[in-house]
C-alpha positions in Angstrom: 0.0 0.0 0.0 1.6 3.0 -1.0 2.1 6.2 1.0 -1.2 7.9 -0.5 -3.3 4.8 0.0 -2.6 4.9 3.8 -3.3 8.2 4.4 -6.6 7.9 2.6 -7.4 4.8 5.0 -6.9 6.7 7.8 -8.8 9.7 6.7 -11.6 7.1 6.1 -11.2 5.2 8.9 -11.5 8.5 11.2 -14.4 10.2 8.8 -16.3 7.0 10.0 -15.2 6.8 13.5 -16.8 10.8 13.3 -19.9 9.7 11.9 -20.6 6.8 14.6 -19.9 9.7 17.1 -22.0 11.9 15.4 -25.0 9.8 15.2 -24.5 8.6 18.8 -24.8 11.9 19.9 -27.5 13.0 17.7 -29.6 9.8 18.7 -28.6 10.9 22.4 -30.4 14.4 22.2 -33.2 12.9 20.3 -33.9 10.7 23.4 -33.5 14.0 25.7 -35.9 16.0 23.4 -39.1 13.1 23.8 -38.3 13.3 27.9 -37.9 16.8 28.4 -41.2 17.2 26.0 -43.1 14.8 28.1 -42.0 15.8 31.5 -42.5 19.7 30.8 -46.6 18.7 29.0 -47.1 16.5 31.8 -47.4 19.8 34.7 -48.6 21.7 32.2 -51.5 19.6 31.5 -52.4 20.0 35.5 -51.9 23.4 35.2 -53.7 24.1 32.0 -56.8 21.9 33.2 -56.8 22.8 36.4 -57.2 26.8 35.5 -59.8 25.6 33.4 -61.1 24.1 36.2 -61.4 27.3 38.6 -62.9 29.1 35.4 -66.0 26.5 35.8 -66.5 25.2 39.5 -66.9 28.2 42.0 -67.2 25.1 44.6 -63.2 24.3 44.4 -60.6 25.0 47.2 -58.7 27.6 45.9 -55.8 26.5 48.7 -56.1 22.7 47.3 -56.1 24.2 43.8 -53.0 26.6 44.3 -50.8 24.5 45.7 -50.8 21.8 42.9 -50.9 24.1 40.3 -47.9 25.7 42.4 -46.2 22.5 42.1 -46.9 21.5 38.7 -45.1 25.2 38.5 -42.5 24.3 40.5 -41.5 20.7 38.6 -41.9 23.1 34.7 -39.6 25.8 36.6 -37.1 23.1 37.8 -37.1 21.5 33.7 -36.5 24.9 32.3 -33.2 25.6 35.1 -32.0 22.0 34.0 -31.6 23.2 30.4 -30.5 27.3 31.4 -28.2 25.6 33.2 -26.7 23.5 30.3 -26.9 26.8 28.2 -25.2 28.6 30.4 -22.4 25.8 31.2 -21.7 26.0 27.3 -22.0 29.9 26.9 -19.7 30.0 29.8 -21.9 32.4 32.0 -22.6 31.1 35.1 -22.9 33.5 38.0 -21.4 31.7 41.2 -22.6 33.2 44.8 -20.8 33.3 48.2 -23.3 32.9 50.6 -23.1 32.4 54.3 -25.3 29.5 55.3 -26.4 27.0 58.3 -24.6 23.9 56.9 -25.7 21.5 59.0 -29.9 21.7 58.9 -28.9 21.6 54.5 -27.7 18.4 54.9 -30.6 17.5 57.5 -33.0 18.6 55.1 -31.5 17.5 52.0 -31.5 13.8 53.2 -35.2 14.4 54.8 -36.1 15.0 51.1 -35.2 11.7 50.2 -36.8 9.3 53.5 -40.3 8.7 52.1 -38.6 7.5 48.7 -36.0 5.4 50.4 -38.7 4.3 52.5 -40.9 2.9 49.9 -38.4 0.8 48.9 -37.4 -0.4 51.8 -33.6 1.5 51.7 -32.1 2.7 55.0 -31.2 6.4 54.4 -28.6 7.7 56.8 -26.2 10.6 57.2 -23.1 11.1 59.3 -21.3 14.1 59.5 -18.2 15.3 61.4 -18.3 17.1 64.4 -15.5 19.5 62.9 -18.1 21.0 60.6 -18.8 24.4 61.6 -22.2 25.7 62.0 -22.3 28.0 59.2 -19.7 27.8 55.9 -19.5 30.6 53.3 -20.2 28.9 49.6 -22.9 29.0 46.4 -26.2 27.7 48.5 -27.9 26.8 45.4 -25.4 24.9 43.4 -24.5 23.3 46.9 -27.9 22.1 46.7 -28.1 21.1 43.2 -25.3 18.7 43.9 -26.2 17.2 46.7 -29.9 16.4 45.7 -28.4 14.9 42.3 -26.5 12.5 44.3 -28.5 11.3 46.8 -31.9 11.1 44.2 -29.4 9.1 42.0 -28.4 6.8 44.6 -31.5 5.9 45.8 -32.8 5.7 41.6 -30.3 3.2 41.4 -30.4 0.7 44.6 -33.4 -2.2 44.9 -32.2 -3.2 47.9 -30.0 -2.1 51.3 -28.9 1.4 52.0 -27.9 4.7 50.7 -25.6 6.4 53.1 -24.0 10.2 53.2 -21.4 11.1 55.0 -19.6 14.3 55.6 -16.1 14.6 56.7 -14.1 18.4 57.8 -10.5 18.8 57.9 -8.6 22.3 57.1 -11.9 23.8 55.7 -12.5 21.0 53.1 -15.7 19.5 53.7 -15.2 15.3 51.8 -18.7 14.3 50.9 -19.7 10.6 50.1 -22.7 9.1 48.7 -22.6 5.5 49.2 -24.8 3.0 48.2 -25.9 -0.8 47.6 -27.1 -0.3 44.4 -26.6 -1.9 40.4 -23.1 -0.2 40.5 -21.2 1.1 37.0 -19.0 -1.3 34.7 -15.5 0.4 34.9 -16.2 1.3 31.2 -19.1 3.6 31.9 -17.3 5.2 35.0 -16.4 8.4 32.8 -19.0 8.0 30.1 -22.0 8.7 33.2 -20.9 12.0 33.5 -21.1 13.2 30.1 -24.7 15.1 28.9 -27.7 12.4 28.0 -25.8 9.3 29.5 -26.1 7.1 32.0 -24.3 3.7 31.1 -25.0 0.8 29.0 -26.5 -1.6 31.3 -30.4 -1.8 30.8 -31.2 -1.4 34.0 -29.8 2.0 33.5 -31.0 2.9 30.7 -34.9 1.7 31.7 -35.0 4.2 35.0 -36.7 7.7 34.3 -34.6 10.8 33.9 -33.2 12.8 31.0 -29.4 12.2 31.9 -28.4 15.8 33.0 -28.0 15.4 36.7 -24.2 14.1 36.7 -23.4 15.8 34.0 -24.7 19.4 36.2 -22.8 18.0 38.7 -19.6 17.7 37.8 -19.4 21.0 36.1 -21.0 22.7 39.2 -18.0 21.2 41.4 -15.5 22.1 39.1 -16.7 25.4 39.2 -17.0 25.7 42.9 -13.7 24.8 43.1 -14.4 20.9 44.1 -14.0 17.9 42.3 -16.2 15.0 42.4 -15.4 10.8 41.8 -16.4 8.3 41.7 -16.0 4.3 42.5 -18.0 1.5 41.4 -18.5 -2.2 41.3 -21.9 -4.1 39.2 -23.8 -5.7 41.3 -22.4 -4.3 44.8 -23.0 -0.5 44.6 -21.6 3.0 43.9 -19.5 5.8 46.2 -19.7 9.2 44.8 -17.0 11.8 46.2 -17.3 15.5 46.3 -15.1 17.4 47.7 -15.3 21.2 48.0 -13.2 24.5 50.6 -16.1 25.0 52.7 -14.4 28.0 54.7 -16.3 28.8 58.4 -17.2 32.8 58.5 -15.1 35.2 61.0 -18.6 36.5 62.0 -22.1 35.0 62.5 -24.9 35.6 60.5 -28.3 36.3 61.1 -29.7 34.2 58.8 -33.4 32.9 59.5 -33.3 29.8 61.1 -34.2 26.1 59.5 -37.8 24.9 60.3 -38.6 28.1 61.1 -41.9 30.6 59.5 -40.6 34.0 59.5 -43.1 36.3 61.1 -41.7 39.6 60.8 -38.6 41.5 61.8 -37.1 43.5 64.5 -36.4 47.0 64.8 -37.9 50.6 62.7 -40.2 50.0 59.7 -38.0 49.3 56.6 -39.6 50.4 53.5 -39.6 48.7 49.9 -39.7 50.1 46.6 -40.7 47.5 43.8 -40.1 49.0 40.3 -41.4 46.1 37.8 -43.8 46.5 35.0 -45.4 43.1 35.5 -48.3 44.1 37.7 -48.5 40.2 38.9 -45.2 40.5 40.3 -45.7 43.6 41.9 -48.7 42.5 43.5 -47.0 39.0 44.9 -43.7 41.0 46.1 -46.1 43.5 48.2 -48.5 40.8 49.5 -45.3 38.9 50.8 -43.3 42.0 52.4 -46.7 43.5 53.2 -47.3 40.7 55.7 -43.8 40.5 57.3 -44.2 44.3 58.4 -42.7 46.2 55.6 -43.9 49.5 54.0 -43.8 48.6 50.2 -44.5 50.9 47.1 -44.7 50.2 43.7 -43.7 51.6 40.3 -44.6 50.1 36.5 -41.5 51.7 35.0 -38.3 53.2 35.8 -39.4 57.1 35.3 -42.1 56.3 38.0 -40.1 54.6 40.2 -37.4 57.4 40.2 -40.0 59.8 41.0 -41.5 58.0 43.7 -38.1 57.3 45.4 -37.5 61.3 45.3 -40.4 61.4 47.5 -40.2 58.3 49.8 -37.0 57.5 51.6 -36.4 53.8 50.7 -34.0 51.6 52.3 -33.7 48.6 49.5 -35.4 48.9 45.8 -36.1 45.7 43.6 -35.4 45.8 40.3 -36.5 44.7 37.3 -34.0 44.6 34.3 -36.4 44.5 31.3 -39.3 47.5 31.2 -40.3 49.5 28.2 -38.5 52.6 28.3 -35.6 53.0 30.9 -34.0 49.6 31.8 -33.2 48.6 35.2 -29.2 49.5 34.6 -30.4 52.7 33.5 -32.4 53.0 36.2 -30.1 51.4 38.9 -27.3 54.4 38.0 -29.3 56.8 38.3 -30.5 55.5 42.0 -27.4 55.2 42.8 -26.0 58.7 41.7 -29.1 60.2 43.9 -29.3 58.1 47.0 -25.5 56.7 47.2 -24.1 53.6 48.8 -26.7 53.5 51.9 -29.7 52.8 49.3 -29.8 48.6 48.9 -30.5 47.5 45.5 -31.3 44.1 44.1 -32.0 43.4 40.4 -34.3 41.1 39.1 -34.4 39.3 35.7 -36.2 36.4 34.2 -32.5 36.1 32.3 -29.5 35.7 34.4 -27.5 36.8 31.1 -28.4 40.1 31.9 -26.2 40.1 34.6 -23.7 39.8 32.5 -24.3 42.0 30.1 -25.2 45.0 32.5 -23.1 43.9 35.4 -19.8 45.1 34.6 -21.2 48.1 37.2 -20.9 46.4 40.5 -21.0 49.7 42.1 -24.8 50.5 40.8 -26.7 47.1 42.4 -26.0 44.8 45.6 -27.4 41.4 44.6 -29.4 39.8 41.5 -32.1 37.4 41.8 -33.8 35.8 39.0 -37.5 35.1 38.2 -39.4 33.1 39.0 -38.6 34.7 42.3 -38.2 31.9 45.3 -39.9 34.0 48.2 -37.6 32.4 50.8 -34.4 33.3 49.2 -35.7 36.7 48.9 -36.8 37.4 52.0 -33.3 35.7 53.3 -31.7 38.1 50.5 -33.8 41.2 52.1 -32.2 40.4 55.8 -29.2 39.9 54.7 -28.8 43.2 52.7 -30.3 45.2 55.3 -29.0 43.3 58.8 -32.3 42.1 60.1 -32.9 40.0 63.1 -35.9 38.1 61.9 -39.1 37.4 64.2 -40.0 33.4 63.9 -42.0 31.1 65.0 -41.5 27.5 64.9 -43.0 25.1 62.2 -44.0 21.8 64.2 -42.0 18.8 62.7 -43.1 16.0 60.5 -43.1 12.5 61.9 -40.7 10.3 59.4 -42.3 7.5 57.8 -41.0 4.0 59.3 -38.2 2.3 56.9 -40.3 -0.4 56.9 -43.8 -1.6 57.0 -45.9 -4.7 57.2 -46.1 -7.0 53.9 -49.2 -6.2 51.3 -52.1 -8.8 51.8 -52.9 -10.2 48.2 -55.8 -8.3 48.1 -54.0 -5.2 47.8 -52.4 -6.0 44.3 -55.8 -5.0 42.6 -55.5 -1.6 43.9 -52.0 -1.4 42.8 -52.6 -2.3 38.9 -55.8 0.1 39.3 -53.2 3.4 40.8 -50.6 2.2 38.0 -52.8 2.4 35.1 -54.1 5.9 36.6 -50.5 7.0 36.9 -49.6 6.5 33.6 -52.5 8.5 32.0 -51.6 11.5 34.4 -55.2 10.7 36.0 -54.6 13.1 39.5 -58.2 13.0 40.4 -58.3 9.3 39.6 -55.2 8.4 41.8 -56.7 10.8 44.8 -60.1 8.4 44.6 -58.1 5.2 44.4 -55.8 6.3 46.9 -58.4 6.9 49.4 -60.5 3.6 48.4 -57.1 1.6 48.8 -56.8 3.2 52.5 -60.2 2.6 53.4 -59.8 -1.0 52.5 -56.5 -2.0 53.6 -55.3 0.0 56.4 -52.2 -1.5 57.0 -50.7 -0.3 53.8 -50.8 3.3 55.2 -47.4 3.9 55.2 -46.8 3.2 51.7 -50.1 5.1 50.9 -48.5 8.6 52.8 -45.6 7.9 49.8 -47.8 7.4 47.0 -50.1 10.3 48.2 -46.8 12.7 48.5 -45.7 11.4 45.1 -48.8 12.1 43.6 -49.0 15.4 45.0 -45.4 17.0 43.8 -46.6 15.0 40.2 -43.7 12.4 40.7 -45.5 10.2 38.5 -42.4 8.2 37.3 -41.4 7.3 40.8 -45.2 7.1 41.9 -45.1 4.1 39.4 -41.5 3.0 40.4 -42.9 2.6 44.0 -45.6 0.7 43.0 -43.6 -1.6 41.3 -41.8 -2.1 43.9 -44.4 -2.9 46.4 -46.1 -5.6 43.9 -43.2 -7.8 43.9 
């Protein structure tokens, strides 16, 4: 074979090796489209009918029917920061916080998350951490979060039988954090290829759990990025340990952070007053119902001419922002705030696009925090104390037994009612699983513990693991 001949081989050979790649990758995102497009029409369905719903029945509970539509909210809002945060990951804008937080009650609650799943299939969920973990650590809450609940949901995902276990070592302000479990495990071939975007191994059980393949990918970008790394050890058939490790530094000075398990009340101290400057008139109206409540004095603007007026002539102490309004922006608007009122006036921009703050961020100096919308009311109100040093009034949220890791074996004549909820579950019948849930209690009161799952299940519009769960009771 002459010279020529061999190059053209090779160029052949790695044309090909491109185009198995290629279409691998293609068939890959394929896959992730047909999830993502069921599991955003599947809330939106609840939503949609259950507006339709209010429209027609004046007899509904408008409680009952907020908070499911709330949630069906909730799981669309969660979808949609899955793929922002791909885009951003690729784009390479992603905004990275240093918050100070109570370390210890995220991992309590975190893990709490996760008992009633673990419990319905009969896991033991425990969590160990090391008594050289400071109360409060300064890092990015949110990806912290993100991190953690990808771990622990995956672990539990993947183990039929035996334990999931998180434990949390400290030493020189390095927090070590393991995820162990006794689940299917990862062939040593699929040890790197689980991390990449849309894949999650070759085995079929694998491939036959519910998911769209993001999570580890998420992960292991988020940790790099937060200055960790993550690894991770496996063997088939005997389980998985997942190993983050992130500089988790302890603040010189406490923080008066609202405690965990606690309802904020109101706050301590003068009257603070808040100036909303949005032109959404829905989000005005939810921002001053929430700070109305908690003692605040709030005013409102539609657009950033108003909103400059009405600051002239009412002595704020923190304005939010809105980024995109017709007419003035909120960077236009933010300058001119700050020029006027100087450093002592607090000002937090809000956006629907966390690209903005990179585009009109460059000015530190002219805004003291960003949050994006849909606005979680906790972390603003946490965001508000923080930016104006409030010690918050509280009042303690009773605790929630846990459900037992075990419970007594279905009688026969439970299967029935089990092949009636998964049928219901797979149509996305809610007001047919409430109805069968309750007839199944009714009849067979000993299966209350895994009837509190399904009901929970049901309720956040967990269908897949509804039906997961119910597989795994029928066997």
């Amino acid at each position: 074979m002459t010279a020529a001949n061999a190059s053209h081989a090779a160029t052949l050979a790695e044309l090909q090796r491109a185009k198995v790649t290629a279409e691998a990758a293609n068939e890959a995102k394929t896959r992730y489209l047909v999830a993502v497009s069921h599991e955003i029409r599947s809330p939106l369905n609840v939503i949609y009918g259950y507006a339709q719903l209010l429209e027609r029945d004046d007899t509904l509970s408008g409680a009952e029917v907020g908070t499911i539509i709330r949630r069906s909210a909730e799981h669309v809002t969660n979808l949609v920061e899955g793929l922002l945060e791909i885009s951003r990951i690729e784009s390479g804008v992603l905004t990275i916080r240093s918050d100070l937080i109570d370390i210890r009650p995220l991992f309590d609650h975190i893990v709490d998350m996760f008992r009633m799943q673990a419990a319905a299939k009969g896991l033991a969920l425990t969590l160990e951490i090391d008594d050289r973990l400071p109360a409060q650590v300064k890092t990015d809450e949110k990806r912290l979060r993100q991190i953690l609940i990808n771990l622990v949901s995956n672990a539990i995902k993947y183990t039929q039988s035996g334990s999931v276990a998180v434990k949390v070592g400290y030493r020189s302000q390095v927090a070590d954090i393991e995820v162990r479990d006794t689940g299917i495990g990862i062939a040593a071939g699929d040890l790197e290829r689980v991390f990449e975007p849309f894949e999650r191994g070759n085995s079929a059980e694998a491939q036959s759990q519910p998911g769209i393949g993001l999570g580890l990918a998420i992960t292991r970008v988020l940790a790099s990025v937060l200055g960790g790394d993550i690894a991770v050890e496996s063997t088939p058939g005997v389980g998985s340990s997942f190993r983050f490790r992130i500089m988790l530094p302890a603040p010189m000075v406490a923080s008066r952070a609202p405690v965990q398990g606690a309802r904020i009340t109101g706050y301590a101290g003068p009257l603070r007053t808040v100036l909303v400057i949005d032109d959404d008139p829905a989000q005005r109206a939810i921002l001053q119902a929430l700070l109305a409540a908690l003692g605040f004095v709030v005013h409102t603007a539609a657009n950033g001419t108003d909103g400059l007026l009405l600051a002239e002539r009412i002595p704020a102490d923190i304005v939010l922002l809105d980024i995109q309004m017709p007419g003035m922006n909120g960077w236009e608007v933010a300058a001119r705030l700050r020029a006027t009122h100087g450093a002592a006036l607090r000002i937090v921009m809000v956006s629907a696009d966390v690209h903005e703050l990179h585009i009109g961020g460059e000015s530190r100096g002219n805004h003291n925090a960003f949050v994006t919308k849909p606005v979680e009311l906790d972390a603003l109100i946490t965001l508000i104390g923080t930016q104006l040093d409030l010690r918050w009034d509280e009042a303690a949220v009773p605790d929630i037994p846990e459900t037992p890791a075990e419970s007594a074996p279905l009688p026969a004549a439970a299967l029935p009612f089990l092949d009636r909820l998964r049928d219901l579950a797979k149509i996305g019948h809610l007001r047919g699983l409430e109805n069968a849930l309750d007839m199944f209690e009714q009849t067979i009161p000993t299966a209350a513990p895994l009837i509190a799952v399904l009901r929970r299940q049901s309720s956040d519009l967990d269908l897949a693991s509804l039906q997961k769960t119910l597989d795994d009771a029928a066997r």
